[in-house]
C-alpha positions as a printed NumPy array, in Angstrom:
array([[ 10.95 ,  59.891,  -4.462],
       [  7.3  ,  58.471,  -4.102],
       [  4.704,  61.164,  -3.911],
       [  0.945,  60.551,  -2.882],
       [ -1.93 ,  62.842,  -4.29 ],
       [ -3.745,  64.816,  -1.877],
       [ -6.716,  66.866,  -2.138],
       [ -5.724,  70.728,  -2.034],
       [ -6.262,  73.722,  -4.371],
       [ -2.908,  74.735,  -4.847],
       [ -0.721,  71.244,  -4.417],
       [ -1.243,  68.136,  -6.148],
       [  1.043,  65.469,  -4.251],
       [  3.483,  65.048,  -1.65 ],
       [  6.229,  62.757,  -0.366],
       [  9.04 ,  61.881,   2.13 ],
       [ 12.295,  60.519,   2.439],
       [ 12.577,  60.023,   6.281],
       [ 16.295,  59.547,   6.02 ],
       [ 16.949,  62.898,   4.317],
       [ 14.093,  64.05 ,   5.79 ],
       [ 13.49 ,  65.43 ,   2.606],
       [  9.746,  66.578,   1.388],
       [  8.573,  66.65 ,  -1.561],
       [  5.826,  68.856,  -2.526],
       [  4.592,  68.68 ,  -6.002],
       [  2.225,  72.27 ,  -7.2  ],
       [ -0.499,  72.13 ,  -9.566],
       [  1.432,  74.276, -11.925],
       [  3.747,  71.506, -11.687],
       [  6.563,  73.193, -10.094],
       [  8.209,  70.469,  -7.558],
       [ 10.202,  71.845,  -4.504],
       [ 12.335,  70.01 ,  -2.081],
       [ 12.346,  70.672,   1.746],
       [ 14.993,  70.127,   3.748],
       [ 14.973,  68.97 ,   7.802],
       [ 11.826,  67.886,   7.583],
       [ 10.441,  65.539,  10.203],
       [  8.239,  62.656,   9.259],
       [  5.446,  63.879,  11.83 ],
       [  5.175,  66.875,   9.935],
       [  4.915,  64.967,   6.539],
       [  2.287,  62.287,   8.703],
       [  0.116,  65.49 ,   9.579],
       [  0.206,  66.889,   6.153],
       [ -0.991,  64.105,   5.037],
       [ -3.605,  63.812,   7.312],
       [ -4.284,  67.838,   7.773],
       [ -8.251,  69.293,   7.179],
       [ -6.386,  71.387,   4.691],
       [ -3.417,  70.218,   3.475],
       [ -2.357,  74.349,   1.842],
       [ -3.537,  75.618,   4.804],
       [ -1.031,  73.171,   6.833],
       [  1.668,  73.57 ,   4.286],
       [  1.553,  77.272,   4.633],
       [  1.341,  77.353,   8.261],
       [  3.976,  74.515,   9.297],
       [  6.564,  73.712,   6.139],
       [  6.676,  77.356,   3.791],
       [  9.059,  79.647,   5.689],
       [  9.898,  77.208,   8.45 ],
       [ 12.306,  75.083,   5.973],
       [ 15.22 ,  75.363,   3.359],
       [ 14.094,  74.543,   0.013],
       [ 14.902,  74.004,  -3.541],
       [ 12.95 ,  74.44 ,  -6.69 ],
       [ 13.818,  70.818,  -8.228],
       [ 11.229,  71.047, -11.417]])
C-alpha cells in the first residue's frame, strides 16, 4: 500500500486501501500497523487533521482492530 508523509511527532506516513478499508499508519520508530474497517472519511480527515496524533489518537487508536505488520 501507498503511504503519504504527514507532519506529526509521533507518525511519519499514512495510507488507505478503500476497498479493505484498510489504514496504514507508519510510526517514527518505524513500527507499521494495519487498521481494519476503516472508512475513507476518516483516512480524508487524518489527512487533513490540525494534528494528525492528536486525530489518530482520538478517532482510529482504540476505535479499530489492528495488526502490527512491521
Amino acid at each position: 500500500m501507498e503511504r503519504v508523509s504527514v507532519s506529526s511527532s509521533n507518525i511519519a506516513s499514512i495510507g488507505h486501501d478503500e476497498t479493505t478499508q484498510t489504514l496504514e499508519v507508519e510510526f517514527l520508530d518505524s513500527a507499521v500497523y494495519e487498521y481494519y474497517g476503516v472508512p475513507e472519511h476518516v483516512f480524508q480527515e487524518l489527512l487533513s487533521a490540525s494534528s494528525v496524533g492528536r486525530y489518530f489518537a482520538q478517532n482510529v487508536k482504540n476505535v479499530y482492530g489492528f495488526t502490527r505488520i512491521g
